[in-house]
HTML snippet that shows the backbone in 3Dmol.js (N, CA, C, O; Angstrom):
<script src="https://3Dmol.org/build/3Dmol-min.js"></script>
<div id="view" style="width:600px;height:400px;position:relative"></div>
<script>
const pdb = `
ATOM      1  N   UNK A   1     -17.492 -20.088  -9.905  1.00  0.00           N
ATOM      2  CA  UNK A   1     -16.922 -20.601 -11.127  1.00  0.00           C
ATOM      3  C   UNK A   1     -17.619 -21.890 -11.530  1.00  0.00           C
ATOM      4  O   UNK A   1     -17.870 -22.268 -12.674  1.00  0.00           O
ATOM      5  N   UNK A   2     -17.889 -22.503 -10.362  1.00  0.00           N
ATOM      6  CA  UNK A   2     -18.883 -24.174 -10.741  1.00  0.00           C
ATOM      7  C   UNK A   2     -20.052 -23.548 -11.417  1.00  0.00           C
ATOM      8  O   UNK A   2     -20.331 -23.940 -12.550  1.00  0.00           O
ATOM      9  N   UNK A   3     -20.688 -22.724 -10.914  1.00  0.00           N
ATOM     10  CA  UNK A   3     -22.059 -22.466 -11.527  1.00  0.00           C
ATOM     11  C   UNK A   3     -21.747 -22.047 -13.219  1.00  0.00           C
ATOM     12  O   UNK A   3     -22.344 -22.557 -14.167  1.00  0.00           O
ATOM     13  N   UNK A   4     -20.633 -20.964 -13.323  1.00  0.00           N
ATOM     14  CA  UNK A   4     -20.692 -20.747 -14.735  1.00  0.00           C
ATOM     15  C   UNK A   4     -20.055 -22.349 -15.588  1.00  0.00           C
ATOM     16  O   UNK A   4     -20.579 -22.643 -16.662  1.00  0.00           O
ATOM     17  N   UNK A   5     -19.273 -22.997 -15.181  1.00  0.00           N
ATOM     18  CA  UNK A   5     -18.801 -23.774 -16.398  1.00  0.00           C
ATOM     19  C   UNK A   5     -20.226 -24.922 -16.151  1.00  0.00           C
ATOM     20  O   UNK A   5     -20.648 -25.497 -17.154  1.00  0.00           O
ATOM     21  N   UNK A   6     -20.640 -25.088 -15.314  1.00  0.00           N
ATOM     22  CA  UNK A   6     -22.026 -26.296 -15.379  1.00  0.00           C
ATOM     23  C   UNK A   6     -22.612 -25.440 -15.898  1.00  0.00           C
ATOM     24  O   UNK A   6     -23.738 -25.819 -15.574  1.00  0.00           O
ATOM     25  N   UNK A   7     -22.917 -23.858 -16.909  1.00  0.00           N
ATOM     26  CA  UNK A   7     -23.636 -23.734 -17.503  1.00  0.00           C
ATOM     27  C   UNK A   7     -24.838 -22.690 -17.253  1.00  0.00           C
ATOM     28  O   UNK A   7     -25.534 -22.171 -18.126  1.00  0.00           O
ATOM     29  N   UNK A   8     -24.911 -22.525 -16.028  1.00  0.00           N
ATOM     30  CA  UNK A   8     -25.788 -21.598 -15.688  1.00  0.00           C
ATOM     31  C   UNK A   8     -25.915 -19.990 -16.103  1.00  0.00           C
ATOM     32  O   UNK A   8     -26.788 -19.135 -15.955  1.00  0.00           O
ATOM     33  N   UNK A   9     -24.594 -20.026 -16.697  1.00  0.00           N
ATOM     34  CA  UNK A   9     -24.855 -18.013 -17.143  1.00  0.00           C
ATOM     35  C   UNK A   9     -24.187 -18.212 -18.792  1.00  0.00           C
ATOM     36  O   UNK A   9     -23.806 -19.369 -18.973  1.00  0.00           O
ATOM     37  N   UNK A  10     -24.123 -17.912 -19.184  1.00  0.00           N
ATOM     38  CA  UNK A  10     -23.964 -17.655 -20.689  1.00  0.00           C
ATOM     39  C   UNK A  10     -22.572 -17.332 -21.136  1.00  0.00           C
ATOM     40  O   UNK A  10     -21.819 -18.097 -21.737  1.00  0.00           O
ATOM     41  N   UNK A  11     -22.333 -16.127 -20.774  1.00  0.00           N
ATOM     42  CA  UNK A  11     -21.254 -15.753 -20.847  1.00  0.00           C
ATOM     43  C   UNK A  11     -20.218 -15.557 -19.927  1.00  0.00           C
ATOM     44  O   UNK A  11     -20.764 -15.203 -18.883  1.00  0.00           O
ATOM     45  N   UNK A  12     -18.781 -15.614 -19.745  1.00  0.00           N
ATOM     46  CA  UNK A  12     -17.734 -15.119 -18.653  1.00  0.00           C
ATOM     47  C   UNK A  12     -17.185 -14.368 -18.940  1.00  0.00           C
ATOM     48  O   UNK A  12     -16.681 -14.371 -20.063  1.00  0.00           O
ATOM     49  N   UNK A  13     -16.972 -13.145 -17.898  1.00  0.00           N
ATOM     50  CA  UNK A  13     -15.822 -12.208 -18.326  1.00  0.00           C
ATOM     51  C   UNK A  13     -14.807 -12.121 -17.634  1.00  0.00           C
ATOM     52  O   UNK A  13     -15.186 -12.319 -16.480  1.00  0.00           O
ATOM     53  N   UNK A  14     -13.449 -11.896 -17.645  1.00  0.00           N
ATOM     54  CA  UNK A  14     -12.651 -11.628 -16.555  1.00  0.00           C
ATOM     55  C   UNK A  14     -12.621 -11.204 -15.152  1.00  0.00           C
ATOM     56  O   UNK A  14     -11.741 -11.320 -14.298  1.00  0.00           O
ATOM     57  N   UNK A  15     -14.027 -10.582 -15.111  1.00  0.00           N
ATOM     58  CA  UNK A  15     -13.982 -10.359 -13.707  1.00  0.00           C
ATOM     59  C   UNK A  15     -15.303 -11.028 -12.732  1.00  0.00           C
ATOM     60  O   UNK A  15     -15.800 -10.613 -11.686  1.00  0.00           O
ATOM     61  N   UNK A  16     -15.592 -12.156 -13.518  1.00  0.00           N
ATOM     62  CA  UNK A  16     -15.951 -13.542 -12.629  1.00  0.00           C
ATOM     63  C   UNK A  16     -15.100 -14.061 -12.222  1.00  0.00           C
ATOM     64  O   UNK A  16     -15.099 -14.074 -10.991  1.00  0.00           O
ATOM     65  N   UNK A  17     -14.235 -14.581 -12.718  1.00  0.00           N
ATOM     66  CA  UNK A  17     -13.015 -15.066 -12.118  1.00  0.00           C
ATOM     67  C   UNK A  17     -12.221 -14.871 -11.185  1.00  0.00           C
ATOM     68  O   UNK A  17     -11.825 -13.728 -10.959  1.00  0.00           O
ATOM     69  N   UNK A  18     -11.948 -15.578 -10.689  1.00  0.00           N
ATOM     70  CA  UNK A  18     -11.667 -15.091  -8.663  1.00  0.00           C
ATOM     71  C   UNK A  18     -10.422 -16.449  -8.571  1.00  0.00           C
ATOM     72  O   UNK A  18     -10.843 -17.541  -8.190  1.00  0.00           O
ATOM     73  N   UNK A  19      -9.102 -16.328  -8.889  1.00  0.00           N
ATOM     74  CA  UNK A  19      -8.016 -17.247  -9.136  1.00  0.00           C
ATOM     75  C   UNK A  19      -7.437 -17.580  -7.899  1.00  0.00           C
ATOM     76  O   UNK A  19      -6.489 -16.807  -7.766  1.00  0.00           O
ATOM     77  N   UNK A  20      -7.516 -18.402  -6.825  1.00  0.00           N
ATOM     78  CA  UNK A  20      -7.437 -18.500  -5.225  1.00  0.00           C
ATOM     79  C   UNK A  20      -5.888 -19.183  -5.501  1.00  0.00           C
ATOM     80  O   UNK A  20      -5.160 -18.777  -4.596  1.00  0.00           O
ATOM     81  N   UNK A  21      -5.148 -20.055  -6.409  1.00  0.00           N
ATOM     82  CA  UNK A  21      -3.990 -20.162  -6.400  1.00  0.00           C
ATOM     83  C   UNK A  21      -3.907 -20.919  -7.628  1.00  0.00           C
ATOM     84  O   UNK A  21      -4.914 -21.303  -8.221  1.00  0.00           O
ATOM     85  N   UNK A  22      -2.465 -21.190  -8.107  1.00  0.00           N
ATOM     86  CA  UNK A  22      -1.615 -21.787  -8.826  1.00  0.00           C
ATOM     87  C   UNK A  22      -0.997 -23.152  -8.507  1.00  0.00           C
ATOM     88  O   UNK A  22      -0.993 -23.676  -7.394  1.00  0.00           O
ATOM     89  N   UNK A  23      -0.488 -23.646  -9.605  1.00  0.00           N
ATOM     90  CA  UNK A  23       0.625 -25.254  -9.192  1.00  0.00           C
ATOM     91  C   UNK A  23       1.676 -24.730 -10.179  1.00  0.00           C
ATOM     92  O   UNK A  23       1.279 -25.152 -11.266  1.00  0.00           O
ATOM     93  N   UNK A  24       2.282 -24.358 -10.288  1.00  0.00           N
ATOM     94  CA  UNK A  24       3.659 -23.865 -10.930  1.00  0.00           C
ATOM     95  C   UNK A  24       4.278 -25.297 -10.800  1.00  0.00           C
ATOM     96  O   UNK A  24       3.845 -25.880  -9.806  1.00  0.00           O
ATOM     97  N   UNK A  25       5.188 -26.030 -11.551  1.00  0.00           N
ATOM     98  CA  UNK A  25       6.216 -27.282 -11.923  1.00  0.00           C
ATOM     99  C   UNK A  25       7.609 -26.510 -12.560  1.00  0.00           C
ATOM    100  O   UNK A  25       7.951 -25.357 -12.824  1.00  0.00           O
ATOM    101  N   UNK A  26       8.075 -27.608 -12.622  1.00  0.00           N
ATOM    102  CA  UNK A  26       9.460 -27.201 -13.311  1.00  0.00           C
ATOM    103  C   UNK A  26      10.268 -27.770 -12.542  1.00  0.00           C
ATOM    104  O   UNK A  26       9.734 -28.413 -11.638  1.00  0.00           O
ATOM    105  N   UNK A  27      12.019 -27.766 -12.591  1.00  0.00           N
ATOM    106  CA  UNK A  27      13.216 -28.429 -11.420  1.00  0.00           C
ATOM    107  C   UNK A  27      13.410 -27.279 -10.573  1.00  0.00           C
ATOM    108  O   UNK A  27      12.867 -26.176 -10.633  1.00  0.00           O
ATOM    109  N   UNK A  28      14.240 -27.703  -9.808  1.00  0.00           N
ATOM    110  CA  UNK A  28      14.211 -27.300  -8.094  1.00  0.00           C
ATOM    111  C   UNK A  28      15.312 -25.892  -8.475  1.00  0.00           C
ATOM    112  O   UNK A  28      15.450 -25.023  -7.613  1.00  0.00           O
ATOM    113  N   UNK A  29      15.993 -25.785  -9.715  1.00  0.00           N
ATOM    114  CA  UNK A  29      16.568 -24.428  -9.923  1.00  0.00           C
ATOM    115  C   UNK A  29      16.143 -23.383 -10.906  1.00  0.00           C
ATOM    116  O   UNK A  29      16.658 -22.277 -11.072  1.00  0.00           O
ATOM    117  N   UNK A  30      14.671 -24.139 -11.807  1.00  0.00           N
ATOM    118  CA  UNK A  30      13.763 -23.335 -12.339  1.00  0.00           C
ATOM    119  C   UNK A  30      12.906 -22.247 -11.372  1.00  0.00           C
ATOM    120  O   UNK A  30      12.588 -21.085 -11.625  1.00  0.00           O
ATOM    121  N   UNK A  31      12.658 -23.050 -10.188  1.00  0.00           N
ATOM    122  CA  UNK A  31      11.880 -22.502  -9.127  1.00  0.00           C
ATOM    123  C   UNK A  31      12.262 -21.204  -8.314  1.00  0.00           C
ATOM    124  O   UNK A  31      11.587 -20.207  -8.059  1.00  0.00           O
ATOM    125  N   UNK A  32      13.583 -21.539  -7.985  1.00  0.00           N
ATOM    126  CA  UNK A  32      14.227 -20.883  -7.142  1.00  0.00           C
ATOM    127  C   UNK A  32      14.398 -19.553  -7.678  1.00  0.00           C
ATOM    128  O   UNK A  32      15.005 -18.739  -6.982  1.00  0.00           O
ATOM    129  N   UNK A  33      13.808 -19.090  -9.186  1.00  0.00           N
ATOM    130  CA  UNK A  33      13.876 -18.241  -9.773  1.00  0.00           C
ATOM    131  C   UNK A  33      13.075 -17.738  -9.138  1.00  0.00           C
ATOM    132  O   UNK A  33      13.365 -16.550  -8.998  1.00  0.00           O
ATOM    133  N   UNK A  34      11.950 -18.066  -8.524  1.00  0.00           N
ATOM    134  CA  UNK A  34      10.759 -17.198  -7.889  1.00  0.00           C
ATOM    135  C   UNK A  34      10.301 -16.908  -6.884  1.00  0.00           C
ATOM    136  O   UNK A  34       9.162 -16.571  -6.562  1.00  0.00           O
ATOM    137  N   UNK A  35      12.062 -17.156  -5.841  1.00  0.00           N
ATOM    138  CA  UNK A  35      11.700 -17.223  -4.211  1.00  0.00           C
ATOM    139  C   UNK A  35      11.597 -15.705  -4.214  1.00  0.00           C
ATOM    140  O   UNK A  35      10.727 -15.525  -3.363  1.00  0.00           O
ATOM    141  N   UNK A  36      12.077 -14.116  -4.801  1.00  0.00           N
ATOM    142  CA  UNK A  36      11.864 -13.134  -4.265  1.00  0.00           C
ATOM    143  C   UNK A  36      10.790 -12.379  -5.491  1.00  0.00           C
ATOM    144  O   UNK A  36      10.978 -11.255  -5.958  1.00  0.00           O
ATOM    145  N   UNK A  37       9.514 -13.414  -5.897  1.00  0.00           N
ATOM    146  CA  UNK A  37       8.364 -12.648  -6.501  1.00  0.00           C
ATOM    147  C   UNK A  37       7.148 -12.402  -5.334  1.00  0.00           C
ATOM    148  O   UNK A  37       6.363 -13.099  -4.691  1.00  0.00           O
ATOM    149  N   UNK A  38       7.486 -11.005  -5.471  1.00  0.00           N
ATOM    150  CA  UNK A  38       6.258 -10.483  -4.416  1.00  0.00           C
ATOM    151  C   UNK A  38       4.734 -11.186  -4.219  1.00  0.00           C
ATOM    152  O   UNK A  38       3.994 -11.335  -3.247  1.00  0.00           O
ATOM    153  N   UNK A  39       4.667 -11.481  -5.412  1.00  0.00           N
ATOM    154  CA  UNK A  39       3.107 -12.206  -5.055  1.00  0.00           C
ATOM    155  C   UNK A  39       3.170 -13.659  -4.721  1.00  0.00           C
ATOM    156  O   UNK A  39       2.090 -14.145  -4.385  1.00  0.00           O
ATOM    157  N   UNK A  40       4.279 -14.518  -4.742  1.00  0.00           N
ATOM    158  CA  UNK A  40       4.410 -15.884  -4.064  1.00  0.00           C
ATOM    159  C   UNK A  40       4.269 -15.542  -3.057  1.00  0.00           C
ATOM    160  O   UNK A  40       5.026 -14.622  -2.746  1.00  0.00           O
ATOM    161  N   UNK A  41       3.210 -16.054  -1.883  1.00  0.00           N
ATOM    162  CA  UNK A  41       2.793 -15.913  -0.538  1.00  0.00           C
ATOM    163  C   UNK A  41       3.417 -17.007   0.538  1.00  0.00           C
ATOM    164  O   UNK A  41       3.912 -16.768   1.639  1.00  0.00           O
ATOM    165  N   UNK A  42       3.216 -18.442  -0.206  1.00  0.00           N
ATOM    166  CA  UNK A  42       3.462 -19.560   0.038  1.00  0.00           C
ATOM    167  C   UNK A  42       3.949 -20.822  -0.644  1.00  0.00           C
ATOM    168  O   UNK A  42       3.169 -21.353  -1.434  1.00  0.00           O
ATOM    169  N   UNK A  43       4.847 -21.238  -0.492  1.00  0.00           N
ATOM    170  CA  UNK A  43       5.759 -22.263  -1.812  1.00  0.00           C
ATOM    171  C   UNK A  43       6.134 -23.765  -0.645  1.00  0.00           C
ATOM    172  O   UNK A  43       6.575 -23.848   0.501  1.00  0.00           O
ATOM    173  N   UNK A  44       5.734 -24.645  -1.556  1.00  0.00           N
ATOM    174  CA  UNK A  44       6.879 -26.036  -1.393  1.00  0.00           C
ATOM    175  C   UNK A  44       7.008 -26.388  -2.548  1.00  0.00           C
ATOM    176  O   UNK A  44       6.322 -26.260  -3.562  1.00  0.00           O
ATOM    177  N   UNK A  45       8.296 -27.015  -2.229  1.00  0.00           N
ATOM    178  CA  UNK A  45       9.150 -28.164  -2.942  1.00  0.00           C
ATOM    179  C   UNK A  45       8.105 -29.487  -2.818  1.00  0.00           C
ATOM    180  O   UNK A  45       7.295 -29.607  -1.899  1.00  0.00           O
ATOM    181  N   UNK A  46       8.279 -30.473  -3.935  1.00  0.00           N
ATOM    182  CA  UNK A  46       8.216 -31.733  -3.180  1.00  0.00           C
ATOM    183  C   UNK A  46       7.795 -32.490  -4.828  1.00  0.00           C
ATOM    184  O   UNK A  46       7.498 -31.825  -5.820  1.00  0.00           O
ATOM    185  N   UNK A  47       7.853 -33.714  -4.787  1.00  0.00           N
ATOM    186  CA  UNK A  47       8.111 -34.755  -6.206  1.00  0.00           C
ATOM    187  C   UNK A  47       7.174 -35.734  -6.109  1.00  0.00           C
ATOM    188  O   UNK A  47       6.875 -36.300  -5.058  1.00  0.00           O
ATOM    189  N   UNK A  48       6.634 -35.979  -7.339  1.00  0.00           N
ATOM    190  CA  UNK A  48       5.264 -36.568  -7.620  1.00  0.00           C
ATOM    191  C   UNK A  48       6.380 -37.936  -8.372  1.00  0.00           C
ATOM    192  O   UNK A  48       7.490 -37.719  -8.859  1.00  0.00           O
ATOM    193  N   UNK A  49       5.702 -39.298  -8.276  1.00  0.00           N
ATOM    194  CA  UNK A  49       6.457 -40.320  -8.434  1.00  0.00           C
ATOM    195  C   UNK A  49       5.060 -40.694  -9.418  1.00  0.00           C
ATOM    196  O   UNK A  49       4.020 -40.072  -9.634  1.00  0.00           O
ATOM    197  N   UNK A  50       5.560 -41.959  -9.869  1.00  0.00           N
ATOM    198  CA  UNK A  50       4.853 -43.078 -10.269  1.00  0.00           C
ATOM    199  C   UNK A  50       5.073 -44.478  -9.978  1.00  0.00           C
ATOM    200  O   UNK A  50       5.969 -45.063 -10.588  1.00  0.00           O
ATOM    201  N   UNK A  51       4.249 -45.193  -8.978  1.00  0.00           N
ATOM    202  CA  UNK A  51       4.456 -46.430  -8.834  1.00  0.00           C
ATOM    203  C   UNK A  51       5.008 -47.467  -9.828  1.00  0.00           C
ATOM    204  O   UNK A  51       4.516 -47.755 -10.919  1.00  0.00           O
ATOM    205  N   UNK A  52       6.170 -48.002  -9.233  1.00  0.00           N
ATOM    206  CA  UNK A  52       6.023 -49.640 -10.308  1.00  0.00           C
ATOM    207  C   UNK A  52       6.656 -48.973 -11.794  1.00  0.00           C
ATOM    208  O   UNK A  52       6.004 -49.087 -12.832  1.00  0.00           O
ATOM    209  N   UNK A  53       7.655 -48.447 -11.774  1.00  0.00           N
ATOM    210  CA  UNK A  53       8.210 -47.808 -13.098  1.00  0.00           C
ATOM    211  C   UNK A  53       9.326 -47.166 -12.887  1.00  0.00           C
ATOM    212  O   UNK A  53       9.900 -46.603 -13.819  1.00  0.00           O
TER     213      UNK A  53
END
`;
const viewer = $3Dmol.createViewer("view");
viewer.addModel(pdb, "pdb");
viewer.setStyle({}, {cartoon: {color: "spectrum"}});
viewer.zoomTo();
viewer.render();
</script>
């Protein structure tokens, strides 16, 4: 995927693309919508902060 977006091939088609995972967001009972989707392999919880605010 580095080689095509730095440019090296011209065109992309869908099946260059090789999608190794996701970051899905949302609250902790948006989520829970997706503990029995077959293709979730592996899931955490956990909360991104911002210092000083």
């Amino acid at each position: 995927m580095y080689r095509y977006l730095k440019g090296d091939h011209a065109n992309i088609s869908p099946q260059d693309i090789k999608v190794l995972g996701v970051v899905v967001t949302g609250s902790a009972s948006e989520l829970t919508e997706l503990m029995n989707v077959k293709e979730i392999r592996a899931a955490e919880l956990g909360v991104t902060i911002v210092p000083n605010k």
